[in-house]
N, C-alpha and C positions, 0 to 999 in steps of 0.2 A: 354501411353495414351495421354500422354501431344502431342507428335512429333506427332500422329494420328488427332489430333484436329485442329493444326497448319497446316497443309498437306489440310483441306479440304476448296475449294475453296468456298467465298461468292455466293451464288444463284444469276443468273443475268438471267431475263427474256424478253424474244424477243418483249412482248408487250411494244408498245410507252407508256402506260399511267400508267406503274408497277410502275417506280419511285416516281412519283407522288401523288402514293397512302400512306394511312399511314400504322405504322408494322401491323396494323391490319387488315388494308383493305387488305392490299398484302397475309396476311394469310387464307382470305375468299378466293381474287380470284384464289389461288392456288388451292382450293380446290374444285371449283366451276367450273375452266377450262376443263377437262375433260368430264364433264357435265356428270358425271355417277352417284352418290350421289347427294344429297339435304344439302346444310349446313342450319341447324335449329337451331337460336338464342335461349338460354331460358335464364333468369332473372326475377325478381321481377320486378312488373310495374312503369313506368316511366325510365327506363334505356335510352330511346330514340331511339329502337332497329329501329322501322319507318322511322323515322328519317334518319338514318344511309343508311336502303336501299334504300331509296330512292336517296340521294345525293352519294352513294354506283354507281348506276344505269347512275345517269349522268357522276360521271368520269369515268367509263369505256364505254361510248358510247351508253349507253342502253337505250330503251323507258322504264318508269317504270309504273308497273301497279300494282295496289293496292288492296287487297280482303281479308274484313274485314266476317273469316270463321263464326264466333259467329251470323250475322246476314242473313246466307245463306244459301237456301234450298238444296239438292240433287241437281237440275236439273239447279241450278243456277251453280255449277261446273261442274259437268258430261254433259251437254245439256239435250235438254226435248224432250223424245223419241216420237214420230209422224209416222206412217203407210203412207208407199206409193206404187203406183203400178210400179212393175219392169214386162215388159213381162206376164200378167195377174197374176202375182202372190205379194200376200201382201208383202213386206217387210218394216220392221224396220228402220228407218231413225233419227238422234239425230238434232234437230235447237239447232246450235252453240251459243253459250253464246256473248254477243257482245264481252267480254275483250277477247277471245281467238283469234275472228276477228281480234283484233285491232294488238295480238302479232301476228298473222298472215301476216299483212299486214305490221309489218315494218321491213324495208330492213336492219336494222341493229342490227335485235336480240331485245328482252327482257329481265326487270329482273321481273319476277311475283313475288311479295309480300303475301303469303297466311298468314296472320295475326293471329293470338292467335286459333293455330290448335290443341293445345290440350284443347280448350273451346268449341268446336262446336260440335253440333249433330254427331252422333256415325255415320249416314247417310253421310253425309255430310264428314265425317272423311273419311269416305270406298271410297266417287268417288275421294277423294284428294289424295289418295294412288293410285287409279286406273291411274291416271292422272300424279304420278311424277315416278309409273312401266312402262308403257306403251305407255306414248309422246301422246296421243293421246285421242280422244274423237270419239266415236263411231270408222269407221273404213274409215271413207271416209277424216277426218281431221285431220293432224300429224302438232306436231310442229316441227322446224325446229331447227337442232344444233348449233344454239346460240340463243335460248331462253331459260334462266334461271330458277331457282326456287329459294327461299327462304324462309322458314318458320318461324315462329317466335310462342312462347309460354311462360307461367308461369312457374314459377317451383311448385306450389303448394304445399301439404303436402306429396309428393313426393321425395323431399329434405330432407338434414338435414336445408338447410338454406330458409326451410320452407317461402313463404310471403303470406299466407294466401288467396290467390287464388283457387276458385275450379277449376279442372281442371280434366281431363281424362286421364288414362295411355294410349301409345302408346304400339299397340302388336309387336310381335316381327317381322311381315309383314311389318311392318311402318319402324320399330327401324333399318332395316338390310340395308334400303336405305338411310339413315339421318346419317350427320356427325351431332351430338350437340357438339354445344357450350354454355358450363355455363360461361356467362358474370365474374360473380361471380368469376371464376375462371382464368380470365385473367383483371382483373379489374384497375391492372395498366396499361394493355395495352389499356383498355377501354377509362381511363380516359385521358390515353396522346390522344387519338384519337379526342375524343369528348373536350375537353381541344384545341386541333387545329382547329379540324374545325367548332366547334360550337364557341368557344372563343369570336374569333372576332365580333361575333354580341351579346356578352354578354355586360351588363353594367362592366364599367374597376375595380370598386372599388370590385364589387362582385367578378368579375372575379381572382382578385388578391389576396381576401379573399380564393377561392374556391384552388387557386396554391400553397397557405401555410397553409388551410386546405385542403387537398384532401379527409379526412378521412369523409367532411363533406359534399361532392359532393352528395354523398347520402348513409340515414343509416334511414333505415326502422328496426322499432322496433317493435313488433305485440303486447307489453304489452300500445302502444299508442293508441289502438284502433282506432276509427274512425279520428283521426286526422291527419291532412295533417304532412308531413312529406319530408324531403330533397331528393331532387330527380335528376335526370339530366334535367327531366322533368321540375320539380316543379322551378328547380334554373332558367329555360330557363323562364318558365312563370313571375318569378317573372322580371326577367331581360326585360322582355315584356310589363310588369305592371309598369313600372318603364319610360321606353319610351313613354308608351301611354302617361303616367301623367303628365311627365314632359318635356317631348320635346325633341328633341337632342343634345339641347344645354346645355342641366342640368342634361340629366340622367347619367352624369359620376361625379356628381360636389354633394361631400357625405355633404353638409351641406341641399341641397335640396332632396336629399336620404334619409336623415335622420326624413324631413320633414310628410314619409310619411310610418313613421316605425311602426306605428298600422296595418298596413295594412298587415305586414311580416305574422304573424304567422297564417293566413286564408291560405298563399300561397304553406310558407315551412313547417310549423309547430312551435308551442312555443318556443320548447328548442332550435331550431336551427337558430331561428328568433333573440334570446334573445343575442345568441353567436358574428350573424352578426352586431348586434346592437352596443353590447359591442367594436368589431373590429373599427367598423366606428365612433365611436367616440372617438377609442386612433388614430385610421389614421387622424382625425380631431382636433389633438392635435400637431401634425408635427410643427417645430417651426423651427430660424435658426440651434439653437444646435443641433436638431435632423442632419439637412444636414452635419453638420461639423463631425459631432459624429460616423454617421452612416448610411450612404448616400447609401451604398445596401440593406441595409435591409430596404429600404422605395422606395426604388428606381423606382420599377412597379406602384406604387401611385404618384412621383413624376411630374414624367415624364407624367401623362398625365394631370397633370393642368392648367388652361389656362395661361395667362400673368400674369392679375392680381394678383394671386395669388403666379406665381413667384415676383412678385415686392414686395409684401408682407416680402417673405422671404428673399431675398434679402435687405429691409428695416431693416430685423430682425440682421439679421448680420452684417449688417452695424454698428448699434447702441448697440448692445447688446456684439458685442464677441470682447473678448481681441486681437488684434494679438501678442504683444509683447511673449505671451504666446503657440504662435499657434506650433501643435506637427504636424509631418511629415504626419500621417496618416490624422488629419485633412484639412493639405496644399493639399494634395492628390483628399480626398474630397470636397474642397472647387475648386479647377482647375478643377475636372469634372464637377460639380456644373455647375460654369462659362461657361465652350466652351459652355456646352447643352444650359444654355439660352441665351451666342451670337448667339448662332445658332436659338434659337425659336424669338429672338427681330431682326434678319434677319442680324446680321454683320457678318462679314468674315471672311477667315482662319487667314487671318492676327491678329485679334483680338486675337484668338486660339495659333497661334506663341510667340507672347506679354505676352498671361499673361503666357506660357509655362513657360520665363523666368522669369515672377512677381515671381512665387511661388516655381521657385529653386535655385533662389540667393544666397540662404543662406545656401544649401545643398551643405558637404564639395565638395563630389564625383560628382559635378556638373562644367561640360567642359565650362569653360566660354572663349568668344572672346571678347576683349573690343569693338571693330569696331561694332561685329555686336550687341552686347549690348546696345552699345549708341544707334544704326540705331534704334534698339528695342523703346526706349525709345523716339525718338523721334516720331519715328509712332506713338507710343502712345500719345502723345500730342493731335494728328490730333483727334483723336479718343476719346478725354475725353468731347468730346459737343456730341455726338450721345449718350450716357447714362450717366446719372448721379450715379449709380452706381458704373461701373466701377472707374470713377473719385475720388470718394468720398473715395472707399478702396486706392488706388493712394494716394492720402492725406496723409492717415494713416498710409502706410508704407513708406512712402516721406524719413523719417529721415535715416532708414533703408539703403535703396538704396544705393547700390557703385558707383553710376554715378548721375546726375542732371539732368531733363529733361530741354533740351535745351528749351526756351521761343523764 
């Protein structure tokens, strides 16, 4: 089985924009390319299934177009049938819906969005079936093979993982055309997905909280009744509430975060408000020992704080930590430490080169060249008036040193 498994080549697809997509996306449009089935999202609300098709829509090229089935009559999908005369005799004629104009009219395919289709009028259910059997409305307007479909639905009490949603079953007329997808049950692929492309426009502190809890991205409970609760949704909104309030200069900076943490549990809900709380104030306890101690596991918090607050920590360890003491792993993380803030205070590789050798001097299994040790050292010279930092650690391991900074 093992040698049958090794043997089978990786999937490689002819479209430009397959790589691009994530394992999930690329799972939809697999399945959507043929255009013979319907893939239909189901999950509990706030998954950000919308979301998804829509920015789903723009990387593969698509105009998207969006229809919310819960507030739509029959004739607002099917069209609205109107009498005309053909050769003196009446015939039946359908006025096309405008969104079906619009996929009509662009040259490069749709992806239609038919939104929580197992909440709509049982009417309204029958022409959305007529409509992804048949390509077509009345018999005078067909769509064309690359305009899409997508449905989206609850999973109501229909589930075992019940979210308290009413909802309608789909007959087996519907069920034979629809590939479903329970969210639910691809959920890590969910969240790596929504994790990239929603991420980046999350505030950083949430976002880093959400990366080391996943479990908290969202957990709808039905014994919380009416209250808000963590969502992909709910975590976007609050990350929204957060920009609004505090600007872009702040909404990543957890002591103004923190300023405005009454607000949490209207958004996500109490318990998970209370959880995020607790995070950002041991992330807002970060000190120098933290960096020396434990420099990855803080590391997606670190990295995105401004200066001053690296100078902060940088002050921290300056004054606070022994080096006389200092063990491999903390020299380790104290030299990444370093380059990252040469590099955010704008010095050079060379600076990166220099302390390369500050902090393996002392490491037996470390290739030393005296020549280019000294050059080291004396560059460093140049280099001890652009930060007082750097200089000040310099000082402190002065005695250390197997060579003398040439004056």
């Amino acid at each position: 089985m093992d040698e049958i498994t090794e043997n089978i080549p990786a999937f490689e697809s002819s479209d430009f924009f397959y790589k691009d997509l994530t394992e999930f996306e690329q799972m939809v449009w697999r399945l959507m390319k043929p255009n013979k089935g319907v893939v239909n999202l189901m999950s509990p609300p706030g998954f950000g299934k919308t979301a998804f098709a829509k920015s789903f829509a723009e990387k593969i090229g698509k105009l998207f177009i969006e229809l919310h089935l819960t507030s739509y009559e029959e004739t607002d999908i099917a069209g609205y049938p109107r009498v005309k005369l053909h050769n003196d005799t009446e015939v039946m004629h359908y006025a096309i819906p405008e969104w079906a104009v619009l996929a009509y009219e662009s040259a490069t395919g749709t992806v239609t969005l038919m939104d929580e289709a197992n909440r709509c009028k049982p009417a309204v259910m029958n022409a959305t079936l007529r409509i992804l059997n048949e390509k077509r409305i009345g018999y005078s307007f067909r769509y064309k093979p690359n305009d899409y479909f997508i449905l989206t639905g609850n999973l109501g009490s229909f589930s075992k993982e019940g979210d308290g949603a009413e909802v309608n079953a789909f007959d087996s007329a519907m069920m034979g055309r629809l590939y479903p997808i329970n969210l639910l049950d691809y959920i890590g692929m969910w969240n790596e997905h929504w994790i990239k492309v929603v991420g980046p426009t999350i505030c950083k502190p949430l976002l880093n909280y959400l990366k080391t809890n996943p479990h908290m991205i969202y957990q709808y409970n039905e014994e919380n009744g009416e209250e808000a609760y963590p969502s992909h949704r709910s975590n976007t909104n609050l990350s929204e509430h957060l920009r609004a309030n505090l600007g872009d200069d702040k909404f990543n900076s957890i002591p103004h975060i923190l300023s405005l943490k009454n607000d949490f549990p209207m958004i996500i809900g109490p318990a998970a408000a209370y959880k995020f709380i607790a995070y950002l104030h041991d992330m807002n306890k970060i000190n120098g020992m933290s960096i020396m101690d434990g420099l990855d596991t803080i590391w997606d918090i670190v990295k995105e704080y401004p200066k001053s607050r690296h100078q902060e920590l940088l002050d921290d360890i300056k004054n606070n930590f022994k080096f006389e003491t200092i063990t491999k792993r903390q020299t380790d993380n104290l030299k990444t430490y370093l380059m990252f803030v040469g590099e955010t205070l704008g010095l050079d590789d060379v600076v990166a080169g220099m302390l390369d050798f500050l902090f393996n001097y002392d490491i037996p299994d470390y290739e030393r060249e005296e020549e280019r040790d000294q050059e080291h050292l004396n560059r460093l010279k140049e280099y001890r008036f652009v930060t007082p930092y750097f200089a000040d650690l310099i000082e402190k391991m002065k005695p250390e040193l197997p060579f003398e900074i040439v004056e």
